[in-house]
C-alpha positions in Angstrom: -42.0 37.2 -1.9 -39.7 40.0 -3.4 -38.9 39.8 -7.1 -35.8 41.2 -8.0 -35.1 41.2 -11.1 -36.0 38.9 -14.2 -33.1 37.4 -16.7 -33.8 35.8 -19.5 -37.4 34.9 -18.4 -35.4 33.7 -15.0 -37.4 35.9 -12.5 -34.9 36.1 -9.4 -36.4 36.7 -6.1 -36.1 35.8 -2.2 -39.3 34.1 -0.2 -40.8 35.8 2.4 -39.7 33.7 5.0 -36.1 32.2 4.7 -35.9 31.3 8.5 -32.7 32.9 9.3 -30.7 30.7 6.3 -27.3 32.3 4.9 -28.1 35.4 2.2 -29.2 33.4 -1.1 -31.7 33.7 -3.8 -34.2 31.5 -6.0 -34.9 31.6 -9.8 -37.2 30.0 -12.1 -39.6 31.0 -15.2 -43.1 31.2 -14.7 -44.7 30.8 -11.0 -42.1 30.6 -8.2 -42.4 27.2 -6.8 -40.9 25.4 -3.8 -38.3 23.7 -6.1 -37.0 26.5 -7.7 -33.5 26.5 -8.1 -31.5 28.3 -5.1 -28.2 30.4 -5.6 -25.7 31.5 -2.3 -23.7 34.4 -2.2 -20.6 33.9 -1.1 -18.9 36.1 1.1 -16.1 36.8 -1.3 -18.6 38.3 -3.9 -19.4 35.6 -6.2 -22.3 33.0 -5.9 -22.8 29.2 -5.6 -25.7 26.6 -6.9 -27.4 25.5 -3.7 -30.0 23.1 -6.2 -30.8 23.3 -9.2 -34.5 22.3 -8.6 -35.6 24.1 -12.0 -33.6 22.2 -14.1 -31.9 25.2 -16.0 -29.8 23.9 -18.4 -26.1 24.5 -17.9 -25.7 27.2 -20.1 -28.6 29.4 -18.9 -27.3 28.7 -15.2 -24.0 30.1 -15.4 -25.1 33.5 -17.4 -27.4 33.7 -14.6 -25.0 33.2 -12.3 -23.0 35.4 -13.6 -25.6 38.3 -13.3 -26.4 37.5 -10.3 -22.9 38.0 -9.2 -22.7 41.4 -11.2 -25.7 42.2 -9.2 -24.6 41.2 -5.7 -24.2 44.3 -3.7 -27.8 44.8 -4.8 -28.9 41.7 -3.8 -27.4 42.3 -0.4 -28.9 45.7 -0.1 -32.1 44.1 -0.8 -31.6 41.2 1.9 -31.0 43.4 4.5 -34.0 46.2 3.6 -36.6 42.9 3.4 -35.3 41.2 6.1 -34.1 44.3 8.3 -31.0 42.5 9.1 -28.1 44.6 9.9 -25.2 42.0 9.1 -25.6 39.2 6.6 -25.1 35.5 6.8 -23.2 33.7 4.0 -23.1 30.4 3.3 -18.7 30.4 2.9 
């Protein structure tokens, strides 16, 4: 499980084994869990709540969100360096 970054507390990271879904990450504080809230990147550069299984309050979410956009050509690097995928699914 790749950690990228932390936020806030918010570690942001992918799971090892994402079974070919669209590029996307997960964030929560403390252990990563299954119901960790899950983010898309969109195609277009920004990002997308897939769940909010954490239960980050609104606030929190959308300065998250917000670096996680700011941080999306990194993320994408990342994807495709864990994954060793040449081209990269998005969600829209």
């Amino acid at each position: 499980m790749p950690s990228l970054f932390i936020v806030s507390g918010y570690k942001v990271f992918f799971w090892s084994n994402e079974n070919g879904e669209p590029i996307h990450v997960h964030v929560c504080k403390g252990k990563p869990s299954p119901n960790a809230t899950k983010i898309w990147l969109t195609k277009a550069g920004g990002c997308i709540i897939a769940d909010n299984g954490s239960r980050i309050p609104a606030k929190e979410l959308k300065e998250l969100m917000d670096v996680i956009a700011a941080q999306y050509f990194l993320i994408c690097a990342e994807w495709k360096k864990f994954f060793l995928e040449d081209t990269i699914l998005f969600y829209c």
